[in-house]
Structures are given as structure tokens and as C-alpha cells.
C-alpha positions in Angstrom: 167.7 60.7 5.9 166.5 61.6 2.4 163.8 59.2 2.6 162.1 61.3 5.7 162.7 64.3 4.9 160.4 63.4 1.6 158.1 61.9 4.1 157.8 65.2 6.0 157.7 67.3 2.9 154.5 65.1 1.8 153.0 65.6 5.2 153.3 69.4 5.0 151.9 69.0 1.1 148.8 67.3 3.3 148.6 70.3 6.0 148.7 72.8 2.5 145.7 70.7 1.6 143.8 70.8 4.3 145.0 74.9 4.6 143.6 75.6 0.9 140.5 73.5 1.4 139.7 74.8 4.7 138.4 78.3 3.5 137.3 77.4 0.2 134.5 74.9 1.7 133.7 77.3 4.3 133.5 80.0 2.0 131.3 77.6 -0.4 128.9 76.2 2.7 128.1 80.3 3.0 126.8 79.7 -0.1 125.2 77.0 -0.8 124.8 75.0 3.0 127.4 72.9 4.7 126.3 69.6 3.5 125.4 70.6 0.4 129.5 71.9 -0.1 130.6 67.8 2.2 128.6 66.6 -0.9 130.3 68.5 -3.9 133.9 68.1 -1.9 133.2 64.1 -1.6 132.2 63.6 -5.0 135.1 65.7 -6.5 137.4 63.6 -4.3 135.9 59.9 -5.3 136.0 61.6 -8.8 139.7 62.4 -8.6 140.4 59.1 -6.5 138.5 57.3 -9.0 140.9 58.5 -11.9 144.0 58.0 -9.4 142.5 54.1 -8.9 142.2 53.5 -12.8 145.9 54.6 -13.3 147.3 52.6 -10.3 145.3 49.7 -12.4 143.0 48.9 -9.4 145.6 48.6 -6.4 143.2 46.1 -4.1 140.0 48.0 -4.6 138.5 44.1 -4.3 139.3 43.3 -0.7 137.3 46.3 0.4 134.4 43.5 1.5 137.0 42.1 4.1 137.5 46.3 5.6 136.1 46.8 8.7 133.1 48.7 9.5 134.4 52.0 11.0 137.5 51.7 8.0 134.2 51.5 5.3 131.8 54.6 7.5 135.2 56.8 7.8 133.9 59.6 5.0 131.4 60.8 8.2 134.5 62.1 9.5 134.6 64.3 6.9 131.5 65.3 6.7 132.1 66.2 10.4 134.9 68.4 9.5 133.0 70.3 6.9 130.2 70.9 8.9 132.6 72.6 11.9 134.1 74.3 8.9 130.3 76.3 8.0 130.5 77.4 11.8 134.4 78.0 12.7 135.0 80.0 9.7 132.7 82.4 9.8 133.3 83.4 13.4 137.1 82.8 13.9 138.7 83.0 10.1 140.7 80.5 8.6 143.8 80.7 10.7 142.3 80.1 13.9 140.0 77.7 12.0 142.6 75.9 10.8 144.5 75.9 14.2 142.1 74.2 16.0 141.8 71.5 13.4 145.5 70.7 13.9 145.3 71.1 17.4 142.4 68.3 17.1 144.4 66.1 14.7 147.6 66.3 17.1 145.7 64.9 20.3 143.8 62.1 18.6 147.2 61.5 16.7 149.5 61.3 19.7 146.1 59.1 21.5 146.0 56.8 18.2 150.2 56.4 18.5 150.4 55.7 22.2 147.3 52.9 21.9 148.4 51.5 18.7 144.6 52.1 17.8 143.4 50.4 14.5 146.4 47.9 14.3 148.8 50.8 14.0 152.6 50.8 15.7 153.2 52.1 19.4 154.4 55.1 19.5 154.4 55.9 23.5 153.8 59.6 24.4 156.9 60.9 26.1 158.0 64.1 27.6 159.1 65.8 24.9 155.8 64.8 23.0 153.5 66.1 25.9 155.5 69.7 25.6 154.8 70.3 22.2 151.5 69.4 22.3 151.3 71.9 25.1 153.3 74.3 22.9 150.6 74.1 20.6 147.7 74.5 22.5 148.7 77.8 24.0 149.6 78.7 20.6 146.1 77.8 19.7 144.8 79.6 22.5 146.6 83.3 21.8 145.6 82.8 18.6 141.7 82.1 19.6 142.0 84.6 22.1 143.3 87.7 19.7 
């Protein structure tokens, strides 16, 4: 029981992320361009993953040849998000900006765990599933809507 509730307190560490660094790249790509702010966020990240890889002494870094090819082109996705980012934000603010990337994340989620896409574990959509996601998107929608 411990062990997820650490799991879910990680994953809402990852939604603060994504929260934070929603507004501060749109913010920046009203300055300076969309991909211009992808590019400073990317190489901050490989900077700070970089640092994280030298103190974890490597992990596997020398299998990457053996990755597939969308595991290896996966960065485009967020260059994709960042680039939504320079026209949701503006428009819509960072709540609703924010909302509809969750809302996103949730249906190609639940798709990825009912497929088992990319060698994953099934995890079958199920009633109760369906009604949250539904939950959600009529949150989303009052919220677009306002």
C-alpha cells in the first residue's frame, strides 16, 4: 500500500511538472518563438539528464543502437507539445491549457493500456474507466467554455 501511494505521489510530482512548465514555455515562446523556447527546454533537459546519467554511472545508455525507431524520434513529441503550448496559452490561459493536455494524455493513456501498445501490459478499458474519462472531458469542456 505504501509502495503506490509513493507511485501516485511521483505521478502527481510529474502533473506539477508539466503544470510549472506549461506557462513558463508559453510565456517564453511569446518571447523568443515556439521552437526557439522546444530548443532551450530540450537542451536544458539533455543537460540535466546528462548530469542525472553520469551519477547513475551510465545505466544502459549503450544499448540505445538496439531502441526502436519511434522510441529514438520520441523528443518530436515534445516539440509538438511546445508548439500547441505558443497557441493554447495565449488564447485559453494555463488552466485550460493545461486541461486539455491531460485530457489528451488520459485518451492516448487509456488507448495505450487497453492495446498494450509498445510492449506495455493490458490494462482493458472498463466501465468505471470510460466514466471518468467522461468526467473529465466535461470538466474540460466547462472549463474551455467559461
Amino acid at each position: 500500500m505504501l509502495d503506490k501511494i509513493l507511485t501516485v505521489l511521483i505521478g502527481l510530482v510529474g502533473g506539477f511538472s508539466v503544470g510549472f512548465q506549461a506557462p513558463i514555455v508559453g510565456a517564453m515562446s511569446q518571447r523568443i518563438g515556439g521552437a526557439a523556447s522546444s530548443f532551450i527546454v530540450h537542451v536544458g533537459g539533455s543537460i540535466v539528464a546528462g548530469i542525472l546519467l553520469l551519477a547513475r554511472h551510465g545505466e544502459k545508455i549503450g544499448e540505445w543502437r538496439g531502441l526502436p525507431w519511434y522510441m529514438l524520434a520520441s523528443g518530436a513529441f515534445g516539440v509538438i507539445l511546445y508548439l500547441t503550448l505558443t497557441r493554447t496559452l495565449p488564447e485559453l490561459g494555463a488552466g485550460v491549457s493545461v486541461t486539455l493536455i491531460i485530457v489528451g494524455q488520459l485518451f492516448v493513456g487509456m488507448a495505450i493500456d487497453h492495446f498494450g501498445w509498445f510492449d506495455l501490459p493490458v490494462r482493458p478499458m472498463d466501465p468505471a474507466r470510460i466514466v471518468a474519462a467522461v468526467l473529465l472531458l466535461i470538466g474540460s469542456y466547462i472549463m474551455v467554455s467559461r
